[in-house]
C-alpha positions in Angstrom: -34.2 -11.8 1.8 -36.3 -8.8 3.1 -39.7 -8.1 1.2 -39.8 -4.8 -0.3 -42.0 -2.1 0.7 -43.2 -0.9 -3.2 -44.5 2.6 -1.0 -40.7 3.5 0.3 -38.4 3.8 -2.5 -35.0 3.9 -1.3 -31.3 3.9 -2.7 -29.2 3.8 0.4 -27.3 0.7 -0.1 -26.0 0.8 3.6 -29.0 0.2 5.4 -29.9 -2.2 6.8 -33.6 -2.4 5.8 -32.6 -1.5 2.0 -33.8 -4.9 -0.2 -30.6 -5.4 -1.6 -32.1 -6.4 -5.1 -34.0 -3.2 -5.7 -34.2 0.4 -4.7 -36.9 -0.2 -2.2 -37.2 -0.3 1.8 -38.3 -3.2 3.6 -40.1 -1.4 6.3 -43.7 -1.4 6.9 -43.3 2.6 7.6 -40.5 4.8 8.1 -39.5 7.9 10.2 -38.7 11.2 8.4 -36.8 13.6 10.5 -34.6 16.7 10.2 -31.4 18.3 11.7 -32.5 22.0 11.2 -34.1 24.3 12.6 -35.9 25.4 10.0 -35.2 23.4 6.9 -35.5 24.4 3.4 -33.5 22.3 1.3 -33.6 18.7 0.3 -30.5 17.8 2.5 -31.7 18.9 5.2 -34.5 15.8 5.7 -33.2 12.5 6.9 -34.5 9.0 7.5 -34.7 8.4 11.0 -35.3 4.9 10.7 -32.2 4.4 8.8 -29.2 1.7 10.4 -26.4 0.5 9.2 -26.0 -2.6 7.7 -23.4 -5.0 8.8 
């Protein structure tokens, strides 16, 4: 069972550091990247500390 971080929400069920038993990340910290050049929209922000869970 991974302990919850109660500073990084999270709801990506696939990850692998998502605490399975709430909407929270078991990191210590996470990386926040983007894929734009310039972004300006919510979608264009991702976790880059995100893997997937197997």
């Amino acid at each position: 069972m991974d302990t919850p971080n109660r500073s990084i929400e999270c709801t990506v069920d696939q990850c692998r550091y998502h605490c399975s038993d709430c909407d929270y990340c078991s990191l210590n910290t996470v990386r926040i990247g983007t894929h734009e050049m310039n972004p300006t929209e919510k979608q264009c922000v991702d976790c880059r500390s995100f893997e997937v869970k197997y």
